[in-house]
N, C-alpha and C positions, 0 to 999 in steps of 0.2 A: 504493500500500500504506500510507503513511503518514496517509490519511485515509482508509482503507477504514473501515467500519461495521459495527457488529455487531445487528441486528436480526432475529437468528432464531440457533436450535441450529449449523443449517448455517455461517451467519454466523461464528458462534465457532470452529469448529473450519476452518475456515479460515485465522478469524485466528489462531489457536495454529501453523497449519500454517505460516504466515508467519513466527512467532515461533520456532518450533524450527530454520527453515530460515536464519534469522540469527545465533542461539547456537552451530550447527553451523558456521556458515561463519567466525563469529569463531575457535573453537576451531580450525577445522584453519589457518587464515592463522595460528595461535599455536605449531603443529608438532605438533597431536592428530591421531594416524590415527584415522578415525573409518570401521567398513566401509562402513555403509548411511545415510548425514546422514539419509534419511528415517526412517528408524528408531532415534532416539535422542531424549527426553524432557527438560530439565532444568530443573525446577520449581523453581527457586531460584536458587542462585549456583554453579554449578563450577569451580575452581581446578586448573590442571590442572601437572605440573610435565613435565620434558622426554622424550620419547619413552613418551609413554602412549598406550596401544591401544584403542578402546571397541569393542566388538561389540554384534549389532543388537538391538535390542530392551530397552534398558535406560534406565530410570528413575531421576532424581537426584529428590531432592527436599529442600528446605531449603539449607544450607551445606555443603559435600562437595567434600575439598580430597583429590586425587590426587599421590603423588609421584611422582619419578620415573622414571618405567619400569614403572611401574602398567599391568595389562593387567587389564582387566575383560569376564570373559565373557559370552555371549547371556543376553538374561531374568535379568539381575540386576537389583535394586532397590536405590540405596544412601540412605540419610539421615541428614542433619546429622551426620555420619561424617568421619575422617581417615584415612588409606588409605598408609602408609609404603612408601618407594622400593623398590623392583622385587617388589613381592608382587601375588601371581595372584591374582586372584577369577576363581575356575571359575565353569557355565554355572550359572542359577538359584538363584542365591544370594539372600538379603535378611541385609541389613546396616543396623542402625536406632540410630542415637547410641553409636557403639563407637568404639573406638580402637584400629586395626589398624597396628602395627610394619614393624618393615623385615624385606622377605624377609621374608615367612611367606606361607602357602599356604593358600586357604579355599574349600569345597567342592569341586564341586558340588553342589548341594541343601543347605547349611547354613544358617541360621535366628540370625543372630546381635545378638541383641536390647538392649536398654539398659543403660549401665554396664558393656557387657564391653570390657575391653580384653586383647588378643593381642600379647604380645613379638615381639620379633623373632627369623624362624625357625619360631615356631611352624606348628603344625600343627593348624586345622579343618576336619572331611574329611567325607564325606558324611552326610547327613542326622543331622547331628550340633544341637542347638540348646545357647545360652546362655542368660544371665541374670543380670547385674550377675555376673560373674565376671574371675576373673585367669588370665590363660592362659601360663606363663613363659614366660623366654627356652625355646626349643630343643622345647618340650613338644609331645605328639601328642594330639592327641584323634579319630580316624579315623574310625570309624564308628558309626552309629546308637546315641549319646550324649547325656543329657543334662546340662549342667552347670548348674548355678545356685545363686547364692550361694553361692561358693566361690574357692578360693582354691587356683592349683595351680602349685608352686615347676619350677625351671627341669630339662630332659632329663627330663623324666618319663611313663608310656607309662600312657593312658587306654582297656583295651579296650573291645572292640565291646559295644554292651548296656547298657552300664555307669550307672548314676543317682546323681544326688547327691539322697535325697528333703530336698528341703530343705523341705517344710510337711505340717505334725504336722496339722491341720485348723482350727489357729487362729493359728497363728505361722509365720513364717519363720523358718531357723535357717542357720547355715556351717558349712561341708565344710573343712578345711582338709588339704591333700596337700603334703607337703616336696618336696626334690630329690631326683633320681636312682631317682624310686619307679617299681613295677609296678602296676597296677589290672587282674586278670584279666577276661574280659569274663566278661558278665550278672551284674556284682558290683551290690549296692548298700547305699549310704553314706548311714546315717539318722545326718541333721544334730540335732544338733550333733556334730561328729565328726572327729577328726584324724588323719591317716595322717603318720607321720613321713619324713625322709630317709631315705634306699636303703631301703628297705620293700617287700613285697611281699603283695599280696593273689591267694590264687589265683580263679582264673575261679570263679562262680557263687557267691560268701561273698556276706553280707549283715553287712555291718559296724558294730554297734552301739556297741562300745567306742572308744576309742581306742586307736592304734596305735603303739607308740615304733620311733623310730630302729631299721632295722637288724634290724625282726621280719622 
């Protein structure tokens, strides 16, 4: 193997088969339960830290450093990402230069894109997507959600539906949501736009203003 050749398609994907099947076997001699070693990808560097779980069919790519007690579900994709001690990634997720906290919880089917970082605790739940966003401590964003460019302060509940439009047709603009707030679902928040602490937006608003504390 160590002089095998690569001179055709077949050739290559041999050798990759070779190479995954040594990445996989470093990782578990390291203490990674890994289900199916042939079904697991890692196009860069994995860092893995103690009792981490991979399920099959998932793709690393770049730098992507797992904490502790990280369980990563089937058909997930992760890159150049950091993944904080005992948080789940659900099945089919993609996770692309974020920074994911301790303990918090993400997807199934979420979409989590550049410059998002997710406290710890939080919550992104299905088919929910980011984008350069702040997700507090303790906060929920659940389902079929999008955030971007935004900013949203700790225990606060993001309903279903729900948009940040953060581009007019020529600029990007911020959202920004306090603590302890409500977001009703199929709301939406035309950025530039501030939702204060304990606030409440009911389902189906379309939020142009800004919003003080405690409306």
């Amino acid at each position: 193997e160590e002089v095998f050749g690569v001179n055709s398609k077949k050739d290559l994907a041999e050798a990759e088969k070779i190479n995954r099947k040594k990445i996989a076997d470093e990782l578990m001699e390291n203490g990674v339960t890994i289900i199916d070693p042939n079904r697991i990808d890692v196009r860069g560097k994995l860092i893995c830290g103690k009792d981490v779980t991979i399920d099959v069919n998932t793709i690393f790519f770049g730098d992507v450093t797992l904490g502790d007690g990280v369980s990563v579900g089937p058909f997930t994709v992760i890159s150049n990402s950091t993944i904080g001690d005992e948080t789940e990634i659900h099945s089919h997720s993609n996770i692309d230069e974020a920074d994911i906290g301790l303990k918090c919880n993400i997807g199934p089917f979420a979409r989590i894109r550049p410059q998002t970082k997710v406290e710890e605790g939080a919550r992104v739940g299905n088919f929910v997507e980011t984008k350069k966003a702040v997700i507090g401590k303790s906060s929920k964003v659940n389902h079929l959600t999008y955030i971007g460019d935004a900013i949203i302060g700790e225990h606060t509940n993001i309903g279903a539906g729900t948009i940040t439009c953060n581009y007019d047709g020529v600029n990007k603009h911020q959202t920004k949501i306090g603590d302890d707030s409500f977001v009703g679902t199929n709301s939406s928040l035309v950025a530039p736009v501030t939702v204060g602490s304990n606030a409440y937006v009911a389902a189906g608003s379309v939020i142009t203003k800004d919003v003080p504390d405690n409306a």
